[in-house]
C-alpha positions as CSV (number, residue, x, y, z in Angstrom):
1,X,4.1,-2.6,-25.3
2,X,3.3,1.1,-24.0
3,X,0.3,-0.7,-21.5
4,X,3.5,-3.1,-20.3
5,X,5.5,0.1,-19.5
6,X,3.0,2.0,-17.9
7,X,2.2,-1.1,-16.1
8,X,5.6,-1.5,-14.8
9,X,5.8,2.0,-13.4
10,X,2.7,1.3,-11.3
11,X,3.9,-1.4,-9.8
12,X,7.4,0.1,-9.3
13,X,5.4,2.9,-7.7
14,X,3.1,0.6,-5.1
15,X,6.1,-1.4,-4.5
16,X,7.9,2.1,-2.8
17,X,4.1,4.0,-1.7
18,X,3.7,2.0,1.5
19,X,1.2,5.0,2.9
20,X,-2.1,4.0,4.4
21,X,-3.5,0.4,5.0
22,X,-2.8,-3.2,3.4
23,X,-6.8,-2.9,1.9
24,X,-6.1,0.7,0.9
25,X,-2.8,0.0,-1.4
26,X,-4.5,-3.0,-2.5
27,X,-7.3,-0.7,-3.8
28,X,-4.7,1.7,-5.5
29,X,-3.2,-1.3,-7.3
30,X,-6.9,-2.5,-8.5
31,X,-7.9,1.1,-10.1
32,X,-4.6,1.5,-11.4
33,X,-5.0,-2.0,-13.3
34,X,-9.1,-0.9,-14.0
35,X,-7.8,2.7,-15.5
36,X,-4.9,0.9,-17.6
37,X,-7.0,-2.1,-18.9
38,X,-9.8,0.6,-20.0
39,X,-7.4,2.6,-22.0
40,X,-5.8,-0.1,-23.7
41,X,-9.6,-1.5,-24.8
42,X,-10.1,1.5,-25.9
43,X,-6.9,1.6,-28.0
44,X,-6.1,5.3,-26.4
45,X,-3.3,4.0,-24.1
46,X,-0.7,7.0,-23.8
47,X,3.3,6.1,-24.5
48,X,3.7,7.3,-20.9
49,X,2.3,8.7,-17.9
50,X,3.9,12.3,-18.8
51,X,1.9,11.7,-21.7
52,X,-1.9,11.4,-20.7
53,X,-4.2,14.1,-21.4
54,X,-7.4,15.0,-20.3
55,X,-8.9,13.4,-23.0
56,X,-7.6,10.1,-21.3
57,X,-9.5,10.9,-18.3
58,X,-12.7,12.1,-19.6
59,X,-13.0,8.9,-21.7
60,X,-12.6,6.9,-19.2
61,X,-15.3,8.4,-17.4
62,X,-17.1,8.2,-20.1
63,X,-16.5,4.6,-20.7
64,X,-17.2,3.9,-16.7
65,X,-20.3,5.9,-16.9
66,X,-21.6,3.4,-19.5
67,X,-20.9,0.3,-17.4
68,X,-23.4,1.7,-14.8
69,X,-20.5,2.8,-12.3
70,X,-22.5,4.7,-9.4
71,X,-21.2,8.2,-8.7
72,X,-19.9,7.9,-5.7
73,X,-17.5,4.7,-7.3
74,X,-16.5,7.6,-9.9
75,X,-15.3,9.7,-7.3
76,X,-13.4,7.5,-5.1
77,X,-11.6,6.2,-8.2
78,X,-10.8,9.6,-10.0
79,X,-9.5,11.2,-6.5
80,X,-7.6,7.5,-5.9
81,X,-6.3,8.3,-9.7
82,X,-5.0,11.7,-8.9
83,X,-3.2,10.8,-6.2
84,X,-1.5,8.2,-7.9
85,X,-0.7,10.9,-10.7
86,X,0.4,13.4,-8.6
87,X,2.9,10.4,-7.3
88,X,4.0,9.7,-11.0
89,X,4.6,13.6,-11.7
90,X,1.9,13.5,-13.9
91,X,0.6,17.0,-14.6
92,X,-3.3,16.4,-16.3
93,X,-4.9,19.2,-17.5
């Protein structure tokens, strides 16, 4: 239920962000999904976005890092993830 929520907030969110490009908003929407589906695997999925910690980020690092994600992918997706957090008033760390 929380991973619906969360889910829904996202989407709310894209829905009003219309800033940058049609490839770069759909690129938002596809890390958001990535970051979402990887929590709920991993059965850490926070109640709501207020509510993720750190923790949440350095595992899914973690988990990303054990896929064989290059660097450089890491980077694009955790400064893509803060934006979208900053968006959500979503204070990590």
């Amino acid at each position: 239920m929380t991973v619906n929520l969360l889910r829904t907030q996202a989407v709310l969110l894209m829905k009003t962000n219309k800033e940058g490009t049609y490839k770069e908003r759909k690129r938002r929407a596809f890390i958001l999904d990535k970051m979402l589906r990887e929590l709920y695997v991993a059965r850490q999925a926070p109640a709501s976005w207020q509510d993720l910690e750190t923790r949440h980020i350095h595992l899914l690092i973690k988990r990303w890092k054990s896929q064989k994600v290059k660097p450089s992918t890491l980077m694009r997706y955790m400064t893509i993830i803060r934006r979208i957090l900053a968006d959500l008033n979503c204070d990590v760390g």
